[in-house]
N, C-alpha and C positions, 0 to 999 in steps of 0.2 A: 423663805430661803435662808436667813439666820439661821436656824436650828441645824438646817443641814449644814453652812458652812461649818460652825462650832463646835458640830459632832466630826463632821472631817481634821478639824484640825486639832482635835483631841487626838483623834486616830493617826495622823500626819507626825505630829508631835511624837508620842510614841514608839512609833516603827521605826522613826531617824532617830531620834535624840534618847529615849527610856523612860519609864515612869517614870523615874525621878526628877526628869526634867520637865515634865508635865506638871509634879505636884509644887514644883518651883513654879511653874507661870500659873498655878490658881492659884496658889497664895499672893501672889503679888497682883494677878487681876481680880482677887478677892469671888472668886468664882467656886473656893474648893467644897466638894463633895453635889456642886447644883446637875441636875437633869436636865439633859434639852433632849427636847422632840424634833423628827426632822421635820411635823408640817405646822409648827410653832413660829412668829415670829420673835423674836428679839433686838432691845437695844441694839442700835449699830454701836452706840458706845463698848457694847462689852466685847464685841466680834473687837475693834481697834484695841481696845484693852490688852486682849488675847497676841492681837499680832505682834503690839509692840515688844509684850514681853520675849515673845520667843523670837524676836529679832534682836534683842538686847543681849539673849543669854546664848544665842546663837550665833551671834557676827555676822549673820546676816541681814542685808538690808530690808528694810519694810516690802517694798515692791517684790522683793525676790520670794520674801515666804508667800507675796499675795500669789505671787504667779505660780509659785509651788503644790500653793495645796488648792487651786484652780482646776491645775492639772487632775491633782491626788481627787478629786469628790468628784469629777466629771461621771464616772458612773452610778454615783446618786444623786446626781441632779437626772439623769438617762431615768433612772427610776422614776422619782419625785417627778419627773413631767408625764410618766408613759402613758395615761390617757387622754395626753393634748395632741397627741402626735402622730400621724401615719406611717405605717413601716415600708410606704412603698417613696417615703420621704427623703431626701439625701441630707447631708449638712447643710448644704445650702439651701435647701425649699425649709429646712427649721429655721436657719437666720435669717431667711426673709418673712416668718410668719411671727419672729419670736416675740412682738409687740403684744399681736393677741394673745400669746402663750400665756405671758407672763400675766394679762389681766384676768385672763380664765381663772388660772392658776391664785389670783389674789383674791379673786370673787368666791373660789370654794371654800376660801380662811375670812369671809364676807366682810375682805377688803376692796371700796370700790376706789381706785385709783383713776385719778386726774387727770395725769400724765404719766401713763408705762415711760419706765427709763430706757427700755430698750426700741427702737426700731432701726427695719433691715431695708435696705431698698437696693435693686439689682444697677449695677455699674452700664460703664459703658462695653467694656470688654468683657460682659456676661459674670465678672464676678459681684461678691455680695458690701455694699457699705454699711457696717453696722455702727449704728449712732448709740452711744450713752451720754445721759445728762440727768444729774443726782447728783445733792448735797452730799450723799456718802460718794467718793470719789474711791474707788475698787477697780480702776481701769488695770491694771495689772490681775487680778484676778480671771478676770471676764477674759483678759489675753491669756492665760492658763487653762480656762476653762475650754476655750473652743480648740487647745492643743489636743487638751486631753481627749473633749468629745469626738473631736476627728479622728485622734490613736483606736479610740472604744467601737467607733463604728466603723472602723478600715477605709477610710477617707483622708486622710493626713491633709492639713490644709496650710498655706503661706501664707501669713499673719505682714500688713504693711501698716504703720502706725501714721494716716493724715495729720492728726490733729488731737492733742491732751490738755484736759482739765488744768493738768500738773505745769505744762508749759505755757500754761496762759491765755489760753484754746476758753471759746466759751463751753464745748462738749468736747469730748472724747468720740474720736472716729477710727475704724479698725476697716482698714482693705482685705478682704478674707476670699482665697480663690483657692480649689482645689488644685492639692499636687498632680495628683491623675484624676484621668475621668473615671469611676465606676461605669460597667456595662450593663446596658437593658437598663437604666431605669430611664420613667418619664417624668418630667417635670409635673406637679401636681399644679391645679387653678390654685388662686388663692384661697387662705385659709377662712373657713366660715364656720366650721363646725373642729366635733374633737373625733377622734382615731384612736384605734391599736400603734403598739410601739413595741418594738424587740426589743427588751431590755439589755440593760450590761452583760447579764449574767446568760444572754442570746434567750428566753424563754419569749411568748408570744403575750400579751395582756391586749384580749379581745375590748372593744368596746363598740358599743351603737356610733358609727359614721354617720354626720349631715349633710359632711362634703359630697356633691354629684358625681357617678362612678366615670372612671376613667373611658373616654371613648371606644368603645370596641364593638368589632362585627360580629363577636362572638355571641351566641344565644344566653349562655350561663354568665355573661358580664355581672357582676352587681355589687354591692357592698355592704353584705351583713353581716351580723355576728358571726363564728364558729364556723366560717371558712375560711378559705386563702385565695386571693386574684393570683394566678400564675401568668406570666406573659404567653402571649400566641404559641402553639408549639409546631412542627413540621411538621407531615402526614405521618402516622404512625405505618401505615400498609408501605412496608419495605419491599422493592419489585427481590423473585428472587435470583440470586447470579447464576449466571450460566456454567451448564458443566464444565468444569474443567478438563482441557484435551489431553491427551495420553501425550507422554512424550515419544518420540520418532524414535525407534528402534530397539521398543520396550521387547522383552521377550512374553508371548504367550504363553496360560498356562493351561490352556482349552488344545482338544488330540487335532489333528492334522485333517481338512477337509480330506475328502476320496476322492482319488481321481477319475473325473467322468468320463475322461475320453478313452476309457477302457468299457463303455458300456453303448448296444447297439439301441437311440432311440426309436427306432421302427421295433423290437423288437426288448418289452419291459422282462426283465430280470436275466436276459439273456447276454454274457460276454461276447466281444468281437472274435471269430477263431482267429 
């Protein structure tokens, strides 16, 4: 996850401030001309190095750039996870799974982590409590982060601060509940396996599902590669509307019936004298 922060805040730095202000903060965190990878890790020292600088030369405070470029990388971190994740997933079924995300995601850089710093566990009024606890204390980031991924996925979410590292908390605790609800989706079982993800950039990244498919009475239910689960649909066989009536005192444009009572029925083609 370093790599991608370090690349965002290169890119972050830039678009607000200018090159030039960039090649100010790697000379000073002694970084200039290095390459990062986004699935690289790195020193947390040199991610702090980075911030301080551009908090220094910016007047901005540390927490403010953490939570700024939180925001700013939310769509490459969307990337960077898209084959942990189900698209049929909200913000909230990822921050309640994001404990295994994160170890999945350290296992394919064949880091096996102890203790994932993150875990989600659902409230009492159905929203999400996400816990962090790490020596690197980045709680302001992680509060930018889930801004941003909520703006990226059309979820906006209300961020309540329990408890910080910072204020003498032994973890860092985030109250995270969606502003509105999205419609049609279902809450997913918990997470056991990995998934497709919509990326930032909305494109599809198929992957082999282990998770069990979502229950349905439909025959085609399943969960494989190189298709899409749509929700239930209505009958498609539309009944069809009934004619519509003429309106009351339309004029015809058909000749005039013949009057019968000019003809004698006893006697066929013969007029009455």
């Amino acid at each position: 996850m370093q790599g991608v922060i370090l690349i965002g805040i290169q890119r972050f730095v830039r678009e607000r401030f200018g090159a030039d202000f960039w090649r100010t903060v790697e000379a000073e965190a002694n970084i200039s001309g290095r390459l990062y990878l986004p699935s690289q890790p790195y020193p947390t020292s040199e991610v702090d190095a980075v911030i301080a600088s551009v908090s220094r030369h910016s007047g901005m405070t540390v927490p403010l750039v953490l939570e700024s470029v939180g925001d700013y990388i939310a769509p490459d971190i969307l990337g960077a996870y898209a084959a942990m994740v189900e698209p049929q997933w909200t913000l909230l079924d990822v921050l309640l799974r994001s404990e295994a995300i994160v170890e999945r995601a350290a296992l394919k850089l064949g880091i096996k982590l102890a203790n994932p710093p993150l875990q989600g566990r659902v409230g009492s009024n159905g929203e999400i409590l996400l816990a962090y606890q790490n020596t690197w204390r980045i709680c302001p980031l992680i509060k930018g982060l889930l801004r941003g991924l909520g703006a990226n996925m059309d979820e906006p979410v209300i961020i309540d601060e329990v408890r910080c590292m910072s204020a003498g908390g032994s973890l860092c605790e985030l109250m995270v509940k969606a502003e509105r609800a999205r419609p049609g989706r279902q809450r997913m079982p918990s997470m056991n396996g990995v998934g497709p993800l919509r990326t930032a950039s909305g494109e599809r990244v198929d992957r082999v599902s282990s998770l069990p498919p979502l229950p349905s009475s439909r025959p085609d239910a399943r969960s494989t590669p190189g298709q899409t689960l749509f929700p239930p649909r209505a009958d498609r066989n539309t009944p069809i509307p009934p004619r519509p009536e003429m309106p009351a005192g339309r004029p015809s444009k058909l000749p005039p019936a013949p009057d019968i009572s000019a003809f004698d029925p006893d006697v066929p083609g013969f007029r009455r004298r």
